[in-house]
N, C-alpha and C positions, 0 to 999 in steps of 0.2 A: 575544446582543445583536442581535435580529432588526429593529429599529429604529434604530440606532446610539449607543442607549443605555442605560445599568443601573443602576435607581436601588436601593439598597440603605439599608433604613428602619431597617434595625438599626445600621449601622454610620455612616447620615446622608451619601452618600459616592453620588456623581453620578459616573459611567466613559463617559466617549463615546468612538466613536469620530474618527478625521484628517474625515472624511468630514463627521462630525456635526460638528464642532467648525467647519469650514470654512464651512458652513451657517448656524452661528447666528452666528455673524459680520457677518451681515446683517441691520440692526434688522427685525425687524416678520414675519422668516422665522419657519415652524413651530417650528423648531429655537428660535432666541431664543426667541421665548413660551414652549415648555418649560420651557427654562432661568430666565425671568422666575420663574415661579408655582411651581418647585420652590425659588429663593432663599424667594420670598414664605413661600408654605409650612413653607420651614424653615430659620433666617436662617442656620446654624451650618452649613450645605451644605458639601464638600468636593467640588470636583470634578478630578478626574484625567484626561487622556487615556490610553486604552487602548493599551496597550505595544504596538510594533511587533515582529509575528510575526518574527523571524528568516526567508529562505527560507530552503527544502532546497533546498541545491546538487543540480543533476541529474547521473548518472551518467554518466560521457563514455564514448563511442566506446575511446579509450585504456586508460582505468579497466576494461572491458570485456576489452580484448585484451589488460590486464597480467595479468587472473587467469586468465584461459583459459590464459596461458601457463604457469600453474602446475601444469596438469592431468598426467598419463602423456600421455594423448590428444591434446596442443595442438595439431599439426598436422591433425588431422582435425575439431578443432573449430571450429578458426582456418579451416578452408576451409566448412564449416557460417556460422561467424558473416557469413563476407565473401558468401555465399549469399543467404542472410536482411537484409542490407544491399542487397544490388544488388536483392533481393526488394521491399524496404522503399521503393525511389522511387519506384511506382506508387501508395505507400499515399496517402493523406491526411494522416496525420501519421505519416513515416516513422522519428524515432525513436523516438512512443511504441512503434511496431509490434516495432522490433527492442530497446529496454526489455524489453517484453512477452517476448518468447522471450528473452530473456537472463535474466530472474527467474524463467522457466517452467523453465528447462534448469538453473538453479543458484538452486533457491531459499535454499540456503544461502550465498550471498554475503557478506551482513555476520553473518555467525556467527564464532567465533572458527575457524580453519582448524586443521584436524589432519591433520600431513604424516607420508608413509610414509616408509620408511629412504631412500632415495633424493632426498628434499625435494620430491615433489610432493605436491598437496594430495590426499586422498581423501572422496571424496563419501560425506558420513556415512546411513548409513543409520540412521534414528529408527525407535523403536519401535512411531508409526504405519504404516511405512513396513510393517514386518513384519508387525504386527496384517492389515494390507489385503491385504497377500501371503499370507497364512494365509488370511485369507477367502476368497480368491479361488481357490486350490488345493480349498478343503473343499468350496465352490459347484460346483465341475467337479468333482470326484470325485464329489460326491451325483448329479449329472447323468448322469454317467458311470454310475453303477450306476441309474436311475432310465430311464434310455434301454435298459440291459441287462435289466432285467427283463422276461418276458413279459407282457402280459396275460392275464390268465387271466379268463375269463365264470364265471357261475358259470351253471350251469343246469337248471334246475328239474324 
């Protein structure tokens, strides 16, 4: 809805958005005259406003320092997070910044958690995760033997 509206000819069914809707509310505005010449056009029009997005609640600070505490490691993370926060008041927008490293260091966040015998959570390792660690072993060993070989000229 790149205009703040979506006329749909099949189903005869006008969708605006708060915006657009606020707009034609004003005789003689762009918005009005749309909405004039599409009733004209087509008397059986339906028009809707476009349902309000729900937000995403953002991820708090707290929210943050409750799952770290789930870790083996909390206390060495908990001193990393408060790092990255005292880091984060020079930024610009200092909680996307520490967002940012909080979703970098646990992209598993909103995954369902799978805890060791102990009840801390354990950082799952995915099958990308190995595939890339494979790669990257096989890259430096071929190196490794690729740096080991002599050159040899051949000579005439």
């Amino acid at each position: 809805m790149t205009h703040g509206y979506n006329f749909d000819a099949l189903n005869n069914t006008l969708t605006i958005s708060a915006s657009f809707a606020k707009k034609a509310s004003k005789v003689g505005s762009l918005e009005y005259n749309i909405i004039l010449k599409l009733r004209k056009d087509f008397p059986d029009l339906t028009i809707q406003q476009e349902a309000k997005k729900e937000g995403k609640k953002g991820l708090t600070f707290g929210q943050m320092e409750d799952f770290i505490a789930l870790h083996r490691n909390a206390e060495e993370l908990t001193a990393l997070f408060n790092k990255v926060r005292k880091l984060s008041r020079v930024q610009p927008m200092p909680y996307k910044y520490v967002k940012t490293w909080f979703e970098d260091r646990f992209p598993y966040y909103s995954d369902q958690p799978t805890f060791d015998a102990d009840g801390f959570v354990i950082n799952p390792v995915t099958l990308n995760n190995l595939k890339d660690m494979v790669q990257e072993v096989t890259a430096a060993n071929q190196m490794a033997v690729i740096d080991a070989e002599p050159i040899v000229a051949e000579v005439a």
